[in-house]
C-alpha positions, 0 to 999 in steps of 0.5 A: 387746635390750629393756632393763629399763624402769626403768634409766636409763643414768646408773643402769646407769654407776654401778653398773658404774663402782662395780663392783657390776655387771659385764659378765659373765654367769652363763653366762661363769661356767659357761664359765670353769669349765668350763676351769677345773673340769672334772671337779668336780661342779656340779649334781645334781638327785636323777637327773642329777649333771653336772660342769661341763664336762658341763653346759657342753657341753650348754649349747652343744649346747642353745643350738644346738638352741634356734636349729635349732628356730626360737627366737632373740634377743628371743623370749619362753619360757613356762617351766612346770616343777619344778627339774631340771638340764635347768631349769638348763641351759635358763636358761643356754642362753637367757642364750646366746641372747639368749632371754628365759625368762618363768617360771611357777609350777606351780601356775599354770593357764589364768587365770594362763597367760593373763593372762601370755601378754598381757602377755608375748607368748611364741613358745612354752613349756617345760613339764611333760609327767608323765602322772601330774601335770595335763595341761599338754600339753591346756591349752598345745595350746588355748592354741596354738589361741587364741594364734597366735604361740603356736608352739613347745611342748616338755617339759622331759625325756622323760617324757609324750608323744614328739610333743613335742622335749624339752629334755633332748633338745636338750642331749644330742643337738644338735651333740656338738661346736658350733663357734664359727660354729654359736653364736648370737652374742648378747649380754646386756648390763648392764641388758638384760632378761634374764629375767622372774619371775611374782609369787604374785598374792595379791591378783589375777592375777600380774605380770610383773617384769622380771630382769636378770643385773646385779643378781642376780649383784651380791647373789651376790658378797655371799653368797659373802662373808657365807656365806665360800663356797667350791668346797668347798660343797654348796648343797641349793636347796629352792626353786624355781630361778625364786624369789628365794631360789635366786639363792643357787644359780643365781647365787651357788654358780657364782662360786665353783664350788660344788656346786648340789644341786635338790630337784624338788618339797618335802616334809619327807621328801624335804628330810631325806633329800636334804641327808643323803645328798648331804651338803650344806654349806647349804641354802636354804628358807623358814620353813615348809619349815624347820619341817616338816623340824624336825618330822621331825628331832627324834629324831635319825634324820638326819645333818646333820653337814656342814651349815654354814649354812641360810638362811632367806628368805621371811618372818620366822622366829620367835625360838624356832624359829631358836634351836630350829633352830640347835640341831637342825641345829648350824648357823648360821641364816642370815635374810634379806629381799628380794621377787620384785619387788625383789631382795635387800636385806639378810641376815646373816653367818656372822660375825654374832653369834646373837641378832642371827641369831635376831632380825633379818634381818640387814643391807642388802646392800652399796650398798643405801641406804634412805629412811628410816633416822630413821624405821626407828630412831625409838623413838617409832613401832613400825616405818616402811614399808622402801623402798629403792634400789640395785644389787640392785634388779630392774627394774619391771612388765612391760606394767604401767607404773602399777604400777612407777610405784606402788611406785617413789616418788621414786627408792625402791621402797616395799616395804610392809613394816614394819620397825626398823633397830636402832643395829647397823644390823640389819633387822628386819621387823615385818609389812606394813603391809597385814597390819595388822587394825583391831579396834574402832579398835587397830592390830593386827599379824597378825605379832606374834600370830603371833610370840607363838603360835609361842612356844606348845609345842604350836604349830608355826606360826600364821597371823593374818587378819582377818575383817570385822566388823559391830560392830568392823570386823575381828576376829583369826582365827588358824589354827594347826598342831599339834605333835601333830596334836590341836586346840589349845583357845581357852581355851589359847590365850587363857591362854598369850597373857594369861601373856604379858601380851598385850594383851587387844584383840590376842587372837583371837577365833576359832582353827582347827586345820588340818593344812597351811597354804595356800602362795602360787602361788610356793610359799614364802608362806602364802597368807592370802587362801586363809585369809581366805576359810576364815575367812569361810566358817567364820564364817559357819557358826558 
């Protein structure tokens, strides 16, 4: 088994001899329940409700089917698709069989396809087949034609056309009752690589960073103590499963046998009426997603009485929608903080006290150690770059060995994001320190211009850039969506900000009123290149 390049065995026996890694798989777990909970629900996805013995035993029919189609162990699969059970299933059947899943965005096109086909060396891919979504089918048969080893290409489910197996297919009508002999026998081990997620490439073409079970599983057993989660559980997964923030469903709700409720593809509406009729205890998103549902519930037409918890990953989330949230939901905000090419490293609990929820996001998680701890609570400096190491860590860059040296410094990752750590021990990110503008020579935080707008009443959320400038380098430009759908005017904004006693030089000089924000290709981040690029065409035109 190819093992994730930049664990050391000395690293991978600590962890395991201190208990925060173990030798079991997220599929042990399934297994176990399956015994265990037969009858209980485990997953539904809006079509399919399956209880785990259900899934379990197309998990065994699909591991079969995956080897009868001439997939095996140490193989890469291109995975192309939106949540479903059969997404689901599919990642533990290759966890059965030693496959390596490469997860794509669905947004992704032939340039990032590409590029992650060079880097990873796949056999075949899994994608969408929906003849009312982008032809995946056309693009993956040219690539076939350019990429030999290209071999095997199957749709997820039976939508599209039936000349392609399907992956539903495999789980319901390979072996109905797979034997012990008919099984692959592969095995994952701790600090094996076990899967590989595809960064948003904001700032270029995609990287691969390698996945390990291991540590993914560690921050579950975390979650399921700061969330008191227990079989009782509905867990509504608003992200896509390939993303940080639906470790909380794939890899946490299981140890404990709780209900994973998938979302196929966001939208307000959809989110609303999905956590009210399934009645889901918590549910995961990210900011953005957030604040559109609370856009659409002020009025009180959805019942989201059973909800005990939201937690809320990706980016910061402003002081008063937390607050404001809290309230509307009547259940406890849950932040956290963690990247796709780190891990989790820190988040709160239902114990934590609400100004602490609302403000930071929250507290590392168990083991996490961070290198900076005098400079992250020196009252002298605004914030210190966050780097940290520990048993939540994933691995480094596939086919990129100077980008993990890059970020792995001295034995920490550096995340390049700023933050505080206050006398509590609580987290706060305060930005990036690439998010920074450089106005005539002040430092400006794009973060906290937009802290300061999202207190606006009119704003719903604001998004700072930066735009070069002859005179003074770089100037603020700050897009903004409406509450009311009506253009909020600069000289409002200007007089809010001076109410505030903002500082003069941390006013933008330019605003723009836009309907929707442009998310990243991982779908839970503004995408400020995007807006980078409006802003400088529309400064172009004025």
């Amino acid at each position: 088994m190819p093992k994730v390049s930049r664990y050391t065995p000395e690293e991978i026996k600590s962890y395991l001899d201190s208990n925060y890694w173990t030798q079991e798989l997220t599929a042990d777990i399934w297994q176990r329940n399956a015994q265990t909970s037969p009858d209980q629900e485990a997953v539904w996805d809006g079509q399919y409700r399956l209880s785990w013995a259900q899934g379990w035993q197309h998990v065994e029919r699909l591991t079969v089917g995956l080897a009868r189609q001439g997939l095996s162990n140490d193989d890469t699969l291109l995975i192309q698709v939106r949540n479903s059970v059969w997404l689901m299933l599919l990642r533990l059947a290759c966890e059965r069989s030693g496959i390596i899943p490469a997860f794509l965005h669905h947004g992704f096109r032939r340039q990032e396809i590409e590029h992650i086909i060079g880097i990873t060396d796949p056999v075949g891919a899994v994608i969408s087949a929906d003849p009312d979504q982008f032809d995946f089918i056309a693009l993956y048969r040219e690539l076939q034609q350019e990429h030999n080893d290209l071999r095997h290409l199957f749709k997820i489910d039976d939508l599209g056309t039936k000349e392609l197996p399907s992956i539903k297919q495999l789980a319901e009508e390979g072996s109905h009752n797979p034997t012990p002999s008919s099984l692959p026998r592969y095995r994952f081990s701790p600090g094996d690589l076990t899967g590989i997620v595809t960064s948003s490439g904001t700032t270029g073409l995609p990287k691969s960073i390698e996945f390990s079970c291991a540590p993914r599983l560690a921050s579950g057993r975390v979650y399921v103590d700061r969330l008191k989660l227990t079989e009782h559980d509905r867990i509504a997964s608003l992200v896509p499963l390939y993303t940080g923030g639906a470790d909380l469903s794939y890899h946490t709700a299981p140890q404990v046998a709780a209900t994973q409720i998938l979302l196929k593809s966001f939208s307000a509406q959809a989110a609303c009426r999905l956590v009210e009729a399934e009645r889901a205890t918590g549910m995961v998103l990210v900011p953005t997603m957030l604040i559109r549902m609370m856009e659409i519930s002020e009025n009180g037409q959805f019942d989201f009485s059973p909800l005990r918890f939201i937690t809320c990953f990706g980016s910061a989330l402003p002081y008063d929608v937390a607050k404001r949230a809290e309230e509307l939901f009547e259940a406890k905000i849950i932040q956290g903080y963690g990247l796709m090419d780190y891990g989790a490293l820190a988040s709160h609990s239902m114990d934590d006290p609400s100004e602490k929820r609302w403000s930071t996001n929250g507290r590392p998680l168990d083991g996490t150690e961070l290198a900076n701890v005098e400079l992250l609570r020196n009252p002298k400096i605004d914030a210190a770059e966050i780097a940290a190491k520990g048993p939540h860590c994933v691995g480094g860059y596939v086919g990129n060995p100077a980008a993990t040296t890059q970020v792995w410094q001295d034995g920490f990752f550096h995340t390049g994001d700023l933050g505080r750590l206050d006398d509590d021990g609580y987290l706060s990110i305060v930005g990036r320190s690439k998010d920074i503008i450089i106005r005539g020579g002040q430092n400006i935080s794009a973060s906290e211009v937009e802290a300061i707008l999202a207190e606006h009443p009119d704003i719903v959320e604001a998004a700072a850039v930066k735009i070069p400038d002859p005179d003074l380098g770089e100037r603020v430009f700050v897009f903004v969506i409406s509450a009311s759908g009506e253009p909020i005017e600069f000289e409002d904004m200007v007089q809010f900000m001076l109410d505030r006693d903002t500082a003069i030089f941390k006013i933008p000089d330019r605003l723009k009123t836009i309907d929707v924000f442009p998310l990243t290709a991982g779908g839970t981040k503004i995408d400020k290149k995007v807006l980078e690029n409006w802003a400088a065409r529309l400064s172009e035109l004025s």
